[in-house]
Backbone bond lengths (Angstrom), bond angles and torsions (degrees), N, CA, C in turn:
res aa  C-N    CA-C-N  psi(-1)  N-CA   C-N-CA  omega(-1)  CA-C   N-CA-C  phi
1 X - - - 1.457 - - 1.529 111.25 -
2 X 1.100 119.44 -45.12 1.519 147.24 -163.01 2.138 90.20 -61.28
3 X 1.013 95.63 -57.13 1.658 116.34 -162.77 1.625 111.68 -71.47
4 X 1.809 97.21 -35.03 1.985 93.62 166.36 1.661 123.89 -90.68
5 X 1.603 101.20 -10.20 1.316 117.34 164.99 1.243 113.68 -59.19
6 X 1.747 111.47 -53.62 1.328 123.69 177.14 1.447 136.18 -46.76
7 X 1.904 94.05 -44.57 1.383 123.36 172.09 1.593 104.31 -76.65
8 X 1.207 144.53 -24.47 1.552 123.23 -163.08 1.689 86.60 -100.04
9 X 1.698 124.04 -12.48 1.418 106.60 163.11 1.083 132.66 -67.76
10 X 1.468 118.28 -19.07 1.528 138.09 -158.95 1.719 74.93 -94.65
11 X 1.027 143.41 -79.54 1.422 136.49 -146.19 1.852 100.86 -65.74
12 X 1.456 125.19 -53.03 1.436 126.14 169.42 2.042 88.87 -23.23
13 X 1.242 90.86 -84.39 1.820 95.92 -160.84 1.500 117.70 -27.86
14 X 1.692 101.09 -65.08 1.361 94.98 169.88 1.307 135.64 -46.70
15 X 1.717 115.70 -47.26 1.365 97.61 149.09 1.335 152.91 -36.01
16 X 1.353 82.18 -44.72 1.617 81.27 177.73 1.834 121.69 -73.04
17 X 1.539 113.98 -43.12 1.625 106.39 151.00 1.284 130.10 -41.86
18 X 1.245 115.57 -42.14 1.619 112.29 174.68 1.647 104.22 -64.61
19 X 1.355 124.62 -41.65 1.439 112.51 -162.84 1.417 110.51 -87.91
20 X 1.512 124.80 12.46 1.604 136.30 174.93 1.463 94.80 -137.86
21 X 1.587 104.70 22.14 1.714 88.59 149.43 1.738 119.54 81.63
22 X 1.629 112.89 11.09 1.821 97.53 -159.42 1.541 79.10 -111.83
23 X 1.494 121.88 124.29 1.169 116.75 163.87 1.368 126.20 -48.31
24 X 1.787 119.55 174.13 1.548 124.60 177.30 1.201 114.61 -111.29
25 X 1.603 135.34 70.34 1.277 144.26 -143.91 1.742 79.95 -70.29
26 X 1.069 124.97 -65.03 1.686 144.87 -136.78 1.630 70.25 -66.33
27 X 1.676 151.40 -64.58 1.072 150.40 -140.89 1.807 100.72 -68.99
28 X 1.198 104.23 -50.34 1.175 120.92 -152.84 1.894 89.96 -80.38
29 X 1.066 128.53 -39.95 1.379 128.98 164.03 1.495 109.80 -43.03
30 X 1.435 106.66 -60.02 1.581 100.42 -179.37 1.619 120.48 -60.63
31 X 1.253 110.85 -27.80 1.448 107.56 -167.45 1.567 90.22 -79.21
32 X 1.364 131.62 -44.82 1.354 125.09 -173.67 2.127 120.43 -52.92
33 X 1.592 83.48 -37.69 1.470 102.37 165.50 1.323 106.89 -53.31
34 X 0.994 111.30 -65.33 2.008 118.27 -171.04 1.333 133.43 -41.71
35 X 1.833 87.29 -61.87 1.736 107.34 -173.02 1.815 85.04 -99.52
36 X 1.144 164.42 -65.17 1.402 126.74 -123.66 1.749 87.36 -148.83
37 X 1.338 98.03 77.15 1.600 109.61 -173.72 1.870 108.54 -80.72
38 X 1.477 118.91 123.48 1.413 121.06 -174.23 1.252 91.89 100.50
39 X 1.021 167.61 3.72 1.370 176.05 -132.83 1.486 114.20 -121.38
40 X 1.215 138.47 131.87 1.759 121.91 179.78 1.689 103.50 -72.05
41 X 1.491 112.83 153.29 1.171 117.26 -160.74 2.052 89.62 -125.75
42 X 1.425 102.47 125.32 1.474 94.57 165.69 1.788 131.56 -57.40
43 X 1.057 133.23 149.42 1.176 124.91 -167.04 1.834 101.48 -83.92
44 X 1.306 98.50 163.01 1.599 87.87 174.64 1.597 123.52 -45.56
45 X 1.279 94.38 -62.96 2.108 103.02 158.59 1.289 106.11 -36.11
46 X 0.939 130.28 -78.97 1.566 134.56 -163.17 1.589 103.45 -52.47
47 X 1.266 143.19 -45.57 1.182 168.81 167.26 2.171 100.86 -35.30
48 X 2.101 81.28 -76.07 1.639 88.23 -172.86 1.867 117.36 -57.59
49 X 1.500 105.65 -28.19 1.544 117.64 -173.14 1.853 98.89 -67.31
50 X 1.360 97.99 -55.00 1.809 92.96 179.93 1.283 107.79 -42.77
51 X 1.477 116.53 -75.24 1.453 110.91 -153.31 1.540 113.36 -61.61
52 X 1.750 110.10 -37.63 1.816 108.48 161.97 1.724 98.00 -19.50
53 X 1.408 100.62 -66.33 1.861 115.45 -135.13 1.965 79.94 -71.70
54 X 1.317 134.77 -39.26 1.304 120.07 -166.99 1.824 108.34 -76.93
55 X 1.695 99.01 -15.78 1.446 85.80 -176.78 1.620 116.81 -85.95
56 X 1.575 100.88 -44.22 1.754 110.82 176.95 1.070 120.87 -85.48
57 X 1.774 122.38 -25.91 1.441 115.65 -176.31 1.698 100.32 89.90
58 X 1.335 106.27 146.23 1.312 114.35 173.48 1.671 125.36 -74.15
59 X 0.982 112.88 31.87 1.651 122.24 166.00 1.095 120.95 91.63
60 X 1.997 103.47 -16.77 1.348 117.77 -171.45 1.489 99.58 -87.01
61 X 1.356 129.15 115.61 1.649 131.95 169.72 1.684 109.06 -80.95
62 X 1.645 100.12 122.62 1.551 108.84 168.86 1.034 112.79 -127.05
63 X 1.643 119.63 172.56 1.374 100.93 178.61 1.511 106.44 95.77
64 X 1.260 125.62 -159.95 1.453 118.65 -179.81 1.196 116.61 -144.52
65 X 1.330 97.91 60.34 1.740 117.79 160.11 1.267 100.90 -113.81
C-alpha cells in the first residue's frame, strides 16, 4: 500500500512539472542511458534551452499568428 501511495506521488509531481512547463532532465537522462548508450548526452543547460526553445519557439512568429 505504502509503495503505490508512494508511486501515485511520484507521478502527481511529475505531472504537475510537466503541466507548468519544468522539464525532466533526470527522465530524459535515463531514457538516453537506456536506448542510445555511449551517445553524447545534453548538459542540463543544453537540455533546459531546448525544451524552452521547443515549448515557446524562438521569438520568431510563423505561420498565422
Amino acid at each position: 500500500m505504502l509503495g503505490a501511495l508512494a508511486q501515485a506521488g511520484r507521478y502527481l509531481g511529475q505531472s504537475m512539472r510537466l503541466m507548468v512547463g519544468l522539464p525532466e532532465y533526470d527522465t530524459y537522462v535515463a531514457h538516453r542511458e537506456k536506448t542510445h548508450p555511449g551517445e553524447p548526452m545534453m548538459s542540463y543547460e543544453e537540455f533546459f534551452r531546448e525544451r524552452q526553445e521547443a515549448r515557446y519557439g524562438s521569438g520568431k512568429r510563423g505561420g498565422c499568428c
